[in-house]
DSSP file (Angstrom, degrees, kcal/mol; ACC not computed):
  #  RESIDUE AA STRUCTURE BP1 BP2  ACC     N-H-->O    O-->H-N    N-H-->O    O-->H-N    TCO  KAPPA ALPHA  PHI   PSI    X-CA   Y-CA   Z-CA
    1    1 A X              0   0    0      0, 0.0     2,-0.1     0, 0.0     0, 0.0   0.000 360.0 360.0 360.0 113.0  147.2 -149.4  -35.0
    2    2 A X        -     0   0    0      1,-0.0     2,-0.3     0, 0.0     0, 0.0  -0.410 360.0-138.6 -35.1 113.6  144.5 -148.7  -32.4
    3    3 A X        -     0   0    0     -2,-0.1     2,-0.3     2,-0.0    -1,-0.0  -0.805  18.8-169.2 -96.7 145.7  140.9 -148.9  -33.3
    4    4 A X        -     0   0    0     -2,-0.3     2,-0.5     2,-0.0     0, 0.0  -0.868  29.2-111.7-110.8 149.0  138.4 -145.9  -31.9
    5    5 A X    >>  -     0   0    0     -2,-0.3     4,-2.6     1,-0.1     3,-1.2  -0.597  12.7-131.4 -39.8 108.0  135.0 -146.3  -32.1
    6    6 A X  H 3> S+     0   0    0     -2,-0.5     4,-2.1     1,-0.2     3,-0.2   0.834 106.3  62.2 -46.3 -48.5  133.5 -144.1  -34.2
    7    7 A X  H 3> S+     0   0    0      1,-0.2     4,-1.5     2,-0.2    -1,-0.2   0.694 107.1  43.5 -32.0 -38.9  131.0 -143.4  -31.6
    8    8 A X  H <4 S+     0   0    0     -3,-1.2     4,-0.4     2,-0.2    -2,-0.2   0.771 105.5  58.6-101.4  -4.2  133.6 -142.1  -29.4
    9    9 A X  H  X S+     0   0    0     -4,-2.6     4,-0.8    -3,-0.2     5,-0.4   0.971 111.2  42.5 -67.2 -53.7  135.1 -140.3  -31.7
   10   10 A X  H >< S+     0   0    0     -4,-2.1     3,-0.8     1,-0.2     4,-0.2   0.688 105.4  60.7 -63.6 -20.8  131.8 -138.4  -32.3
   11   11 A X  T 3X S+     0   0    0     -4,-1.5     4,-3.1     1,-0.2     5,-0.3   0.703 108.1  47.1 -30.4 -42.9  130.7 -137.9  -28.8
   12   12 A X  H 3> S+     0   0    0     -4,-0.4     4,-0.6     1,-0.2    -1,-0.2   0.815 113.9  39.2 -91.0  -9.4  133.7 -136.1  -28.1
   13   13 A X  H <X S+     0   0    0     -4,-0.8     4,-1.1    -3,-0.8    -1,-0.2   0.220 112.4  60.0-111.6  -6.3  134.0 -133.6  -31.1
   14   14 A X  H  > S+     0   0    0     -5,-0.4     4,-3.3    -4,-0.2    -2,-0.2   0.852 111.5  40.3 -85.8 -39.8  130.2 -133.2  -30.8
   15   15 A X  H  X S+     0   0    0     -4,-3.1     4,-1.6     2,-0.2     5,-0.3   0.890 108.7  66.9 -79.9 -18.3  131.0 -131.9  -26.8
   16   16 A X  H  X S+     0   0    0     -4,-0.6     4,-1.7    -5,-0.3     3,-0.4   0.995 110.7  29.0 -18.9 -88.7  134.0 -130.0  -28.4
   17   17 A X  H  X S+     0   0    0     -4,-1.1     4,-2.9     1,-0.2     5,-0.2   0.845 112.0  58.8 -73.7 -25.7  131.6 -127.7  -30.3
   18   18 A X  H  X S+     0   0    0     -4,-3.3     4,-1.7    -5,-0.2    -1,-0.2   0.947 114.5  45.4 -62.2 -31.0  128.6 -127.6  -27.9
   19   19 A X  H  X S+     0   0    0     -4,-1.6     4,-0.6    -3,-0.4    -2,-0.2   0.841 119.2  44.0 -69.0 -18.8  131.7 -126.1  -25.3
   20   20 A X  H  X S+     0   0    0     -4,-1.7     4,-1.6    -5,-0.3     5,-0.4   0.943 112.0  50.6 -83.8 -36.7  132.7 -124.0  -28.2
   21   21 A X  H  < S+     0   0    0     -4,-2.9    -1,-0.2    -5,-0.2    -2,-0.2   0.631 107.4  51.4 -58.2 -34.1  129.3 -123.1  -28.9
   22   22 A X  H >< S+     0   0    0     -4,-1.7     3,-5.2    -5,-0.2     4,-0.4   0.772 105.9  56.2 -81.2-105.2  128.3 -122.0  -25.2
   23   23 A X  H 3< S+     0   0    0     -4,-0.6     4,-0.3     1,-0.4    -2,-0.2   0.261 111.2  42.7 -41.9 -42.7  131.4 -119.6  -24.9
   24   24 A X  T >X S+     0   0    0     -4,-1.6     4,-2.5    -2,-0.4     3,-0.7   0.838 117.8  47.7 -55.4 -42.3  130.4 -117.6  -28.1
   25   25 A X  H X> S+     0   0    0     -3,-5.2     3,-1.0    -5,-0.4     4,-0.8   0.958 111.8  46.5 -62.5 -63.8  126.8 -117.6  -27.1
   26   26 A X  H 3> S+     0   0    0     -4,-0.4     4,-0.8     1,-0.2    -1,-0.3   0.580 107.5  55.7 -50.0 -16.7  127.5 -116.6  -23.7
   27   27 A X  H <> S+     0   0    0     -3,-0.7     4,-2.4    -5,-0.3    -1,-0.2   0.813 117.7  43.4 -80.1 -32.7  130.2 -113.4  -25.0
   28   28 A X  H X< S+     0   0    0     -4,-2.5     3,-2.2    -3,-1.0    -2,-0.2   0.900 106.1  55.8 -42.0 -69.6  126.8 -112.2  -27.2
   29   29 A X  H >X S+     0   0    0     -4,-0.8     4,-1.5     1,-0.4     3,-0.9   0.667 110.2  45.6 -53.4 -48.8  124.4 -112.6  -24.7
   30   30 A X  H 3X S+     0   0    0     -4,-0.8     4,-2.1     1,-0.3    -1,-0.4   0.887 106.9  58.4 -74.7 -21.6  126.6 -110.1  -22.2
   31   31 A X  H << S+     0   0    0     -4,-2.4    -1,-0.3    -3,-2.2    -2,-0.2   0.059 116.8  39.6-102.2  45.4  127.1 -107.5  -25.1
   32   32 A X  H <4 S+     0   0    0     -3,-0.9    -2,-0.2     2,-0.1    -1,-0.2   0.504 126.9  25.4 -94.9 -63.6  123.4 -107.5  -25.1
   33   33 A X  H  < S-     0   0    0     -4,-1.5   103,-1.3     1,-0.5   104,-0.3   0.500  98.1-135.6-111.1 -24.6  122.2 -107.7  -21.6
   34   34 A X     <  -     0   0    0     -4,-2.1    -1,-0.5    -5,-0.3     2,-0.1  -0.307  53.2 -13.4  71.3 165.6  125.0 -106.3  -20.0
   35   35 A X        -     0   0    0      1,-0.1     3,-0.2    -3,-0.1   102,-0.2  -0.271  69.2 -95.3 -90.3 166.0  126.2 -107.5  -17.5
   36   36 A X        -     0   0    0      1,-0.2    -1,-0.1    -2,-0.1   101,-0.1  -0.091  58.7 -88.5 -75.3 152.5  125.2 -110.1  -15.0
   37   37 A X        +     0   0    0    100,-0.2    -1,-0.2     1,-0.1     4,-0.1  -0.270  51.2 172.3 -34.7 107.8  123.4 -108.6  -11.6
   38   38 A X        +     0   0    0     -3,-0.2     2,-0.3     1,-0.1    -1,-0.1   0.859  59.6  77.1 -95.8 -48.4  126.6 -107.9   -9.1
   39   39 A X  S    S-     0   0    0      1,-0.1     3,-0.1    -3,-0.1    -1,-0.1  -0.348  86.2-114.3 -64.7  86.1  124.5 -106.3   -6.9
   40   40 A X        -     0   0    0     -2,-0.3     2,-2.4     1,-0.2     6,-0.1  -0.034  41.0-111.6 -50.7 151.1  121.6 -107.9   -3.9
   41   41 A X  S    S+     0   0    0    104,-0.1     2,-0.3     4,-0.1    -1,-0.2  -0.043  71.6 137.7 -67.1  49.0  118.7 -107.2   -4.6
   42   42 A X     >  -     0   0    0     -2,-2.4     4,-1.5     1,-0.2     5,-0.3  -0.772  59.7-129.2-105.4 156.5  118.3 -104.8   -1.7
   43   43 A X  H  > S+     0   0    0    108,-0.6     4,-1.4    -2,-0.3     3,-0.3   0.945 112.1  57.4 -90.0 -29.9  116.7 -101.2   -1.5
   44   44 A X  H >> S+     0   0    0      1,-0.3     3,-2.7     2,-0.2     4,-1.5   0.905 114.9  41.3 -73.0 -62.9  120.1  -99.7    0.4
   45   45 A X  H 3>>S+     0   0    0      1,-0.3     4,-1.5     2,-0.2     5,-0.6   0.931 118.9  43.7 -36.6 -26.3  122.2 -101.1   -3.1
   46   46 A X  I 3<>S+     0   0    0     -4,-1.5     5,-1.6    -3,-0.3     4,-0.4   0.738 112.4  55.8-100.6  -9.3  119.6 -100.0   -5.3
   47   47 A X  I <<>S+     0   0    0     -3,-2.7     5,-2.2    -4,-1.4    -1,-0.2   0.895 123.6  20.5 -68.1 -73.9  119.6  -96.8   -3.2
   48   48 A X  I  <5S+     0   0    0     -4,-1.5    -2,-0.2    -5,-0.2    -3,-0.1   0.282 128.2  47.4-114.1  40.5  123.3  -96.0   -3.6
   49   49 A X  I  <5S+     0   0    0     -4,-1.5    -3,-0.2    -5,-0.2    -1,-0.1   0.678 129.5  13.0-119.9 -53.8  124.1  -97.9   -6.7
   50   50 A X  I > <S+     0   0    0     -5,-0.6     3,-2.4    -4,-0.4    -3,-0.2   0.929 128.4  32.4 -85.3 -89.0  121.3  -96.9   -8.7
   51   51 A X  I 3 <S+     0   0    0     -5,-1.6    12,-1.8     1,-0.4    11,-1.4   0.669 124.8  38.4 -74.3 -23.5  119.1  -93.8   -7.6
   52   52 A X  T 3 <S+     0   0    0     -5,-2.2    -1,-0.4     9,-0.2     2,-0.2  -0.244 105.0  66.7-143.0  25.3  121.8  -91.8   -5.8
   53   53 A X  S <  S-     0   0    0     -3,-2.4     2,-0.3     7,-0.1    10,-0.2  -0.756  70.3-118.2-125.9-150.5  125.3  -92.2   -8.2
   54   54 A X        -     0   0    0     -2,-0.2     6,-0.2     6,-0.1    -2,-0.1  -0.884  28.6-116.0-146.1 163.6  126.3  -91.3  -11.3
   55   55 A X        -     0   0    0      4,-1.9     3,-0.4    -2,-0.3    -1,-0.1  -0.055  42.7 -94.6 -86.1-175.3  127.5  -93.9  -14.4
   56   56 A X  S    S+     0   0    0      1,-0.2    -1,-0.1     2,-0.1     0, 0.0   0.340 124.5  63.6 -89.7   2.8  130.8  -94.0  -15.7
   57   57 A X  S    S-     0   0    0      2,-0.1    -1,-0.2     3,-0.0     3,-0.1   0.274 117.9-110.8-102.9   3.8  129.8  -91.6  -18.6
   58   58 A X        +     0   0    0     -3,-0.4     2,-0.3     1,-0.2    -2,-0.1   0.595  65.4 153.4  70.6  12.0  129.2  -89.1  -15.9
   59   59 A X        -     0   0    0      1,-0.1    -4,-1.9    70,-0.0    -1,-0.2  -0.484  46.2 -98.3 -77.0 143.1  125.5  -89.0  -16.2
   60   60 A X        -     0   0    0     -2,-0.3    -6,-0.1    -6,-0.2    -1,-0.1   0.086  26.1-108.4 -60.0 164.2  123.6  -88.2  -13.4
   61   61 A X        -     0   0    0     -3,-0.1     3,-0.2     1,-0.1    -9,-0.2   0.064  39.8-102.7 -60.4 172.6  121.8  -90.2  -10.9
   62   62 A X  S >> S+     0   0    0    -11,-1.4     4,-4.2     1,-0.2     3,-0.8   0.553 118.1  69.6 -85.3   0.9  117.7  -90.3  -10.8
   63   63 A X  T 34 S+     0   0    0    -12,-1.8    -1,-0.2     1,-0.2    17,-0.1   0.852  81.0  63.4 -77.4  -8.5  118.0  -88.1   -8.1
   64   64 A X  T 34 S+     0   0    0     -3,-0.2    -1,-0.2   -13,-0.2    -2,-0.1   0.553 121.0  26.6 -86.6 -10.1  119.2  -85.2   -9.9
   65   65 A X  T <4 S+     0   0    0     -3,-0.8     2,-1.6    -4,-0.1     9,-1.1   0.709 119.9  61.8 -96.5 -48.4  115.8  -85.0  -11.9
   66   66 A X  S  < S+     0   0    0     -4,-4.2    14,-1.6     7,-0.2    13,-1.5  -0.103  88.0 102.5 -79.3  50.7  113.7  -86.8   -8.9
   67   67 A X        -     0   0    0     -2,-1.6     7,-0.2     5,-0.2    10,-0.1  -0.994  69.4-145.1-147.2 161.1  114.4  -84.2   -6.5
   68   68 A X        +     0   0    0     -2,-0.4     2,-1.6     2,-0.1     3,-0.2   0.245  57.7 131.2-118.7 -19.8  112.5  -81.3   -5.0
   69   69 A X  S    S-     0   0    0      1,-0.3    -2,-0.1     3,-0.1     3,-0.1  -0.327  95.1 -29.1 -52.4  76.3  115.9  -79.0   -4.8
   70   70 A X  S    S+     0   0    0     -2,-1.6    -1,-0.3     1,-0.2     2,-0.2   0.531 133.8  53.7  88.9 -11.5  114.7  -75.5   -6.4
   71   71 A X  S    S-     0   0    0     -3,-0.2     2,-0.3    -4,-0.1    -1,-0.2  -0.906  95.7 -84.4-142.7 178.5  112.1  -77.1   -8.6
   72   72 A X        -     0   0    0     -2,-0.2    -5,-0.2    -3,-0.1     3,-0.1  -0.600  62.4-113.4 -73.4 127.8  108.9  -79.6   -8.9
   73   73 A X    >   -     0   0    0     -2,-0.3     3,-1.0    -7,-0.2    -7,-0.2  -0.352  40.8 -80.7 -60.1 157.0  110.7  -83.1   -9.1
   74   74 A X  G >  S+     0   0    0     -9,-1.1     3,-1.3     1,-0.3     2,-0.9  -0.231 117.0   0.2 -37.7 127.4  110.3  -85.1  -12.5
   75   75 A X  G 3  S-     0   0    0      1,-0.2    -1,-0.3    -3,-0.1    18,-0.1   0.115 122.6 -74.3  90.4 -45.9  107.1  -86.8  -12.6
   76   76 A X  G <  S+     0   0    0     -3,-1.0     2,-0.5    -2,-0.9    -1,-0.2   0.659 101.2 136.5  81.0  47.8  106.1  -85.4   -9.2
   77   77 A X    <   -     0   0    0     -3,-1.3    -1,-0.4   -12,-0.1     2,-0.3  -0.995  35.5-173.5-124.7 108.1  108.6  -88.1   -7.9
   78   78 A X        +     0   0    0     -2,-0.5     4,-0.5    -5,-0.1   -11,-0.2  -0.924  13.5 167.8-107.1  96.5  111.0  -86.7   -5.0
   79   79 A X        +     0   0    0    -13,-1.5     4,-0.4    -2,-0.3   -12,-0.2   0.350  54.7  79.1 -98.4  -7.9  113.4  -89.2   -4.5
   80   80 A X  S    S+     0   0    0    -14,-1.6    -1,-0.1   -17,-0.1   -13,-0.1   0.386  99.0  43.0 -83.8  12.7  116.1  -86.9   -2.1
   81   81 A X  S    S-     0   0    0     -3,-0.2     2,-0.4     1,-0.1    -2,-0.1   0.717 136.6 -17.8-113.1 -70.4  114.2  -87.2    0.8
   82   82 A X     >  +     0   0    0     -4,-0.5     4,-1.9     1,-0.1     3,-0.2  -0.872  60.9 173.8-140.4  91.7  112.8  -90.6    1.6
   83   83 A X  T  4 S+     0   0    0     -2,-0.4     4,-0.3    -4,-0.4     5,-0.2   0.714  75.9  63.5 -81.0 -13.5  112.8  -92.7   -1.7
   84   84 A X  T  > S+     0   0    0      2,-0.2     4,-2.5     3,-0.1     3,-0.4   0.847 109.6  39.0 -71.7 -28.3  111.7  -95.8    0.0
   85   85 A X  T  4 S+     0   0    0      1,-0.2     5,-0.3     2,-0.2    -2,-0.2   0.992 109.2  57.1 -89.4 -51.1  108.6  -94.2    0.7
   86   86 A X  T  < S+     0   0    0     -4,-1.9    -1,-0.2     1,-0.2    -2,-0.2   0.473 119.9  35.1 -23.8 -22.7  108.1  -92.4   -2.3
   87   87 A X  T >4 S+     0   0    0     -3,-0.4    14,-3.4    -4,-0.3     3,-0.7   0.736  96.5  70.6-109.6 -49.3  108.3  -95.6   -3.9
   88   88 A X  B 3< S-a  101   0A   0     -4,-2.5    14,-0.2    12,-0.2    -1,-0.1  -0.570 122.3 -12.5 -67.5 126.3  106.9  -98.5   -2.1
   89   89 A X  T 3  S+     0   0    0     12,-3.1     2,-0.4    -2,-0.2    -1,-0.2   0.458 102.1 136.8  62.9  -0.6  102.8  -98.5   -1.9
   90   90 A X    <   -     0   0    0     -3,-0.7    10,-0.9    -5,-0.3    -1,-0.2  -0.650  55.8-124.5 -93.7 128.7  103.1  -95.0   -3.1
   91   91 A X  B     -B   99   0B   0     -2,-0.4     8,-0.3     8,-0.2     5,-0.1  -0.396  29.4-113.9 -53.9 121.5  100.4  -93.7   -6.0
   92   92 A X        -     0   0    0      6,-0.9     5,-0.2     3,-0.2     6,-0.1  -0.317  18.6-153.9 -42.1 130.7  101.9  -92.5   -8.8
   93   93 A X  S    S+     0   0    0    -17,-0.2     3,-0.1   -18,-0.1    -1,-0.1   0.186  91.2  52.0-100.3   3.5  101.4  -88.7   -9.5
   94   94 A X  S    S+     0   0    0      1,-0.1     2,-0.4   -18,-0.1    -1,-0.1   0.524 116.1  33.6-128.6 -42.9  101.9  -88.8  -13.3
   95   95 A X  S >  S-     0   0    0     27,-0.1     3,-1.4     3,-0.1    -3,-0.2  -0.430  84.6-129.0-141.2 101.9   99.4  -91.7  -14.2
   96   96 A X  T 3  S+     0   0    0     -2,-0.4     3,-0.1     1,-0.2    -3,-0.1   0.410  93.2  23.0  -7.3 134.5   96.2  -92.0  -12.2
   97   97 A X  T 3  S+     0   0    0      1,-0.2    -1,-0.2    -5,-0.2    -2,-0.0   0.012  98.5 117.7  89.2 -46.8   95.5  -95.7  -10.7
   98   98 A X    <   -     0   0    0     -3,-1.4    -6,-0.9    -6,-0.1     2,-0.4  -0.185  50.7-155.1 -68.6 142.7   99.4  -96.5  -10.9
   99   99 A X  B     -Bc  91 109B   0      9,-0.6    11,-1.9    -8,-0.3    -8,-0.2  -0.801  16.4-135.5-112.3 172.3  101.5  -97.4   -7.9
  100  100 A X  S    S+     0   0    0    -10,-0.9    11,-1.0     1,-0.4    10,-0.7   0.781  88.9   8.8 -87.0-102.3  105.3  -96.8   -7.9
  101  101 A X  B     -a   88   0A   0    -14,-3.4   -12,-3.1     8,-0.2     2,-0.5  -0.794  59.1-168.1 -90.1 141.7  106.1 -100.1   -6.3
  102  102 A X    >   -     0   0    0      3,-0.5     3,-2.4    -2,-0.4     6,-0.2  -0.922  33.1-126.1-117.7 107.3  103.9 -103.0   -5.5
  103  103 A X  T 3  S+     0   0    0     -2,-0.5    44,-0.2    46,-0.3    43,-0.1  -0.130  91.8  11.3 -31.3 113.5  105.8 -105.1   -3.5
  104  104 A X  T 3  S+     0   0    0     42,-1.2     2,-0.3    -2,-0.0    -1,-0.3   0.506 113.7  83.5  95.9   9.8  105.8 -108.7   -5.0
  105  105 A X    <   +     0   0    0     -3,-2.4    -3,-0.5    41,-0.2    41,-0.1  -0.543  44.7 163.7-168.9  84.1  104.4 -107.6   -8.3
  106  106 A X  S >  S+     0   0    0     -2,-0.3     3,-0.7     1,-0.2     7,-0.3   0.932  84.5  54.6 -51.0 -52.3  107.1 -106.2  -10.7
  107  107 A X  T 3  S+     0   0    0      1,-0.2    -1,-0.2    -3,-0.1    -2,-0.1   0.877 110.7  48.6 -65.5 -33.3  105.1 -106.3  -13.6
  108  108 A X  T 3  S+     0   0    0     -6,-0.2    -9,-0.6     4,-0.0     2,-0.5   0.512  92.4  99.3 -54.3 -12.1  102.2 -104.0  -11.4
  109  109 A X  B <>  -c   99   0B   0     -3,-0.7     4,-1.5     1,-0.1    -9,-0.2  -0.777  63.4-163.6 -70.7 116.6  105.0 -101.8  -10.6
  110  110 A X  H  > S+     0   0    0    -11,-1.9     4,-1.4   -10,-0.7     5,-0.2   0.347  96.4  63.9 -92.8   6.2  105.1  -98.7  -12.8
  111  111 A X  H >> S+     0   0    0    -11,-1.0     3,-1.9     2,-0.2     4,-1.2   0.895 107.3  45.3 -55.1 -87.7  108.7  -98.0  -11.7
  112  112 A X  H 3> S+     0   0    0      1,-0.3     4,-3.1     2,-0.2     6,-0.4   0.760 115.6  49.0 -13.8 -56.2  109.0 -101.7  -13.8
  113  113 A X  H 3X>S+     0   0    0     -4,-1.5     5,-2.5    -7,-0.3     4,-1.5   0.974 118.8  39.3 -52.3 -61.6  106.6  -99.8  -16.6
  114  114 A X  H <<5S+     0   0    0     -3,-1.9    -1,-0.2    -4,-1.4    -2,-0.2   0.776 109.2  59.9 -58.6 -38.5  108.9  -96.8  -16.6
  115  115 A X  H  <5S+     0   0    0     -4,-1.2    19,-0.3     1,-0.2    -1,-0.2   0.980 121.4  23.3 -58.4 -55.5  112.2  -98.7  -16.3
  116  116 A X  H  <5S-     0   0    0     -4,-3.1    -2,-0.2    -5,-0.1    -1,-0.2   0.506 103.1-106.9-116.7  16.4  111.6 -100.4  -19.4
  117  117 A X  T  <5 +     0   0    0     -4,-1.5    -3,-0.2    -5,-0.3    -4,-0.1   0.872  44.5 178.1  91.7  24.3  109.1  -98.6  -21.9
  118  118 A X    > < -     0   0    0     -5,-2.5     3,-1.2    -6,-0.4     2,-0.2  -0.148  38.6 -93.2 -79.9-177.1  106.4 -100.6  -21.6
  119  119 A X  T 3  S+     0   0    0      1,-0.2    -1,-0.1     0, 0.0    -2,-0.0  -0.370 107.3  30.3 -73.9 132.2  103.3  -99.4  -23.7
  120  120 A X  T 3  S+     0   0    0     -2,-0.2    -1,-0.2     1,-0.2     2,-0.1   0.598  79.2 131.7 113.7 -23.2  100.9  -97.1  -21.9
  121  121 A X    <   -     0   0    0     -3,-1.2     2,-0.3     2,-0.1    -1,-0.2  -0.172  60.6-116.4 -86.0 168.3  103.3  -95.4  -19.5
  122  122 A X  S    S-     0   0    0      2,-0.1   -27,-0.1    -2,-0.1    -1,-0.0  -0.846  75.1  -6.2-116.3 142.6  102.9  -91.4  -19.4
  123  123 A X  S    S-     0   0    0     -2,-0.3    -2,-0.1   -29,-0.1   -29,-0.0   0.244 109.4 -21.7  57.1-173.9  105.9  -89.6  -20.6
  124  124 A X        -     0   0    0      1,-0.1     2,-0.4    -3,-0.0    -2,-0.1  -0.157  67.5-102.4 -51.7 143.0  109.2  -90.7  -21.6
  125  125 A X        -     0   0    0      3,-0.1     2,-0.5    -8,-0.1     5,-0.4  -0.548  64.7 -68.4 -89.5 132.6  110.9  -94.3  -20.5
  126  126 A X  S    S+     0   0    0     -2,-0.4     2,-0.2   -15,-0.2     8,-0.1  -0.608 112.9  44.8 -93.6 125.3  113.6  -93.8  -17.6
  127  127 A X  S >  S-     0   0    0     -2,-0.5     3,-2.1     6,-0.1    -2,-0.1  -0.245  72.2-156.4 -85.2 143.2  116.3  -92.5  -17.6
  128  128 A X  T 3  S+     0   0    0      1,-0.3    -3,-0.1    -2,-0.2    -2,-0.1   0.876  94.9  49.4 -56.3 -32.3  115.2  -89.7  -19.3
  129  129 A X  T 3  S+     0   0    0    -69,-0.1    -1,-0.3   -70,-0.0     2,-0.1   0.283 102.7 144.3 -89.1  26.5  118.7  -88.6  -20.8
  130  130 A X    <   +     0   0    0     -3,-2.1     3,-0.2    -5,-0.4     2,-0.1  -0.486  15.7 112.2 -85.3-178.0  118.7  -92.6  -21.8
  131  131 A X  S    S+     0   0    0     -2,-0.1     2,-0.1     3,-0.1    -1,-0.1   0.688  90.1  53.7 -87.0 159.3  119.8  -94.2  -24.2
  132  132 A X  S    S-     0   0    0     -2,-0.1    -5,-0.1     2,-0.1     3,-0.1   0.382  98.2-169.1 -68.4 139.1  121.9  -95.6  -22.8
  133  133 A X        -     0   0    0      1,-0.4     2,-0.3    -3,-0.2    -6,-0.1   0.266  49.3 -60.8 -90.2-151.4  118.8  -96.6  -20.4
  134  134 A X  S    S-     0   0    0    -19,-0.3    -1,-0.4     1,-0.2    -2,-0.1  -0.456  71.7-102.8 -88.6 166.9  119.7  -98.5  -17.0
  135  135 A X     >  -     0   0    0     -2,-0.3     4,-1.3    -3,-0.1    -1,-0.2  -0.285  29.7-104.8 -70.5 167.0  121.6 -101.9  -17.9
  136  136 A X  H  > S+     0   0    0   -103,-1.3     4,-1.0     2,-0.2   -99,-0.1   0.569 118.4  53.7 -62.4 -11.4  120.0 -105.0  -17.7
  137  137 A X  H  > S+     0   0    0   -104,-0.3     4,-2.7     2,-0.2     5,-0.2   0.973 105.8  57.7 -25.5 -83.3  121.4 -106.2  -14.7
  138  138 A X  H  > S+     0   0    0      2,-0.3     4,-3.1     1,-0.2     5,-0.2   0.876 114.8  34.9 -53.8 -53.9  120.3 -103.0  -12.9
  139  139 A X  H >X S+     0   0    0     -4,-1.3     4,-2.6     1,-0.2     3,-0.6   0.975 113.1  68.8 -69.1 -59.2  116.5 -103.4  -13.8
  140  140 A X  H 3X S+     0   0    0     -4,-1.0     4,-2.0     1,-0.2    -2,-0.3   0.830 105.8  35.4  21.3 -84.3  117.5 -107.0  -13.3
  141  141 A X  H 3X S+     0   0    0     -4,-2.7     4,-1.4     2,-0.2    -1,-0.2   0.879 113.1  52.3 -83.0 -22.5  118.0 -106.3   -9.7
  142  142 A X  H <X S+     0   0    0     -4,-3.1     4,-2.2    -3,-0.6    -2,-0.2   0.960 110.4  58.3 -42.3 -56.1  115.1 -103.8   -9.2
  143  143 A X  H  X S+     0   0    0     -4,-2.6     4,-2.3     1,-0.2     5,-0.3   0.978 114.2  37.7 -25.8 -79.8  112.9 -107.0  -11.0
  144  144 A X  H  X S+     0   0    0     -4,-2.0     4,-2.1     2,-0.2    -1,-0.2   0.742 112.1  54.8 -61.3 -22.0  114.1 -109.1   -8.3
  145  145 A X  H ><>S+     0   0    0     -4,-1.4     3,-2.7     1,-0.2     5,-1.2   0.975 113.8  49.6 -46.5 -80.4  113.9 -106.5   -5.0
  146  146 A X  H ><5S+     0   0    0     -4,-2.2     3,-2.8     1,-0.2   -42,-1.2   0.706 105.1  53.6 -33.9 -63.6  110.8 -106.2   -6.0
  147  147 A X  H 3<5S+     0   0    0     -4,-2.3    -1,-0.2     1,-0.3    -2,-0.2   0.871 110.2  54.7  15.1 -63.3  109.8 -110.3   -6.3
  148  148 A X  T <<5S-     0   0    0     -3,-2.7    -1,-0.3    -4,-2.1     3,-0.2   0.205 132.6 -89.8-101.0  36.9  110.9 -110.5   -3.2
  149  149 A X  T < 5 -     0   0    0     -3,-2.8   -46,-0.3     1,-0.2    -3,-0.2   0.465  48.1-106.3  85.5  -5.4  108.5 -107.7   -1.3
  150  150 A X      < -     0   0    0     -5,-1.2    -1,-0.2    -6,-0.2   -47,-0.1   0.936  51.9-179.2  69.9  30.4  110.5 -104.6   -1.6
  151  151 A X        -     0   0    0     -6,-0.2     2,-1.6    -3,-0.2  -108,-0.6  -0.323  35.6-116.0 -77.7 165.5  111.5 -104.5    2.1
  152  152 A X              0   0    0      1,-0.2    -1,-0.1  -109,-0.1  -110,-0.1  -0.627 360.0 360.0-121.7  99.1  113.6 -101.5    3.0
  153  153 A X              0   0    0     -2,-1.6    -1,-0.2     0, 0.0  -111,-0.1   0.378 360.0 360.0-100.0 360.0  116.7 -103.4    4.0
């Protein structure tokens, strides 16, 4: 009869359950979060992945509120013409002081404010017809466009 260590025995049923223990965590964590960012964080994805489709529940895009077609857009946000400009350095028309994006400073951003509810924001948090809101991923890769200066790549 072979003797094991008792040492190696535990070492190896302790990395046993820490692997077993990640794999669970990690199933949660996505039926939380959603799913991980597929997307770069560039304004043309976030253009026609975000602002300009529609989900797999068939809900509309934000342009179908943020647009100027036959009515005032949402907000006084017209996002069917030129949404980069409309967004980047541009003042917000629904709360005084506010920019839409500030390059490099999500948390300054009130898209960011709007995206996720924060406290303080004017109206409702967007999408309006949420929940379901945007994924996490998708503000996930708004977060990071923004980060990295919002260029209109």
């Amino acid at each position: 009869m072979r003797f094991v260590p008792l040492r190696a025995v535990s070492m190896r049923v302790l990395l046993v359950a820490i692997a077993i223990t990640g794999l669970a965590c990690d199933e949660k964590l996505s039926e939380i979060t959603g799913p991980t960012p597929s997307l770069e964080p560039t304004f043309s994805n976030i253009r026609e992945n975000i602002l300009e489709s529609t989900d797999a529940a068939g809900r509309t895009a934000c342009v179908a509120c943020h647009t100027s077609a036959g009515r005032p857009p949402a907000g006084g946000l017209d996002l069917s013409r030129d949404p980069y400009a409309a967004l980047v350095n541009a003042p917000s028309r629904q709360r005084e002081g506010a920019v839409h994006v500030v390059p490099g400073d999500p948390a300054g951003s009130y898209l960011m404010q709007k995206l996720q509810g924060t406290a303080g924001i004017i109206g409702l948090r967007m999408p309006r017809n949420g929940p379901p809101y945007l994924t996490e991923g998708q503000v996930l890769v708004i977060e990071r466009w923004i980060q990295l200066g919002a260029r209109n790549d």
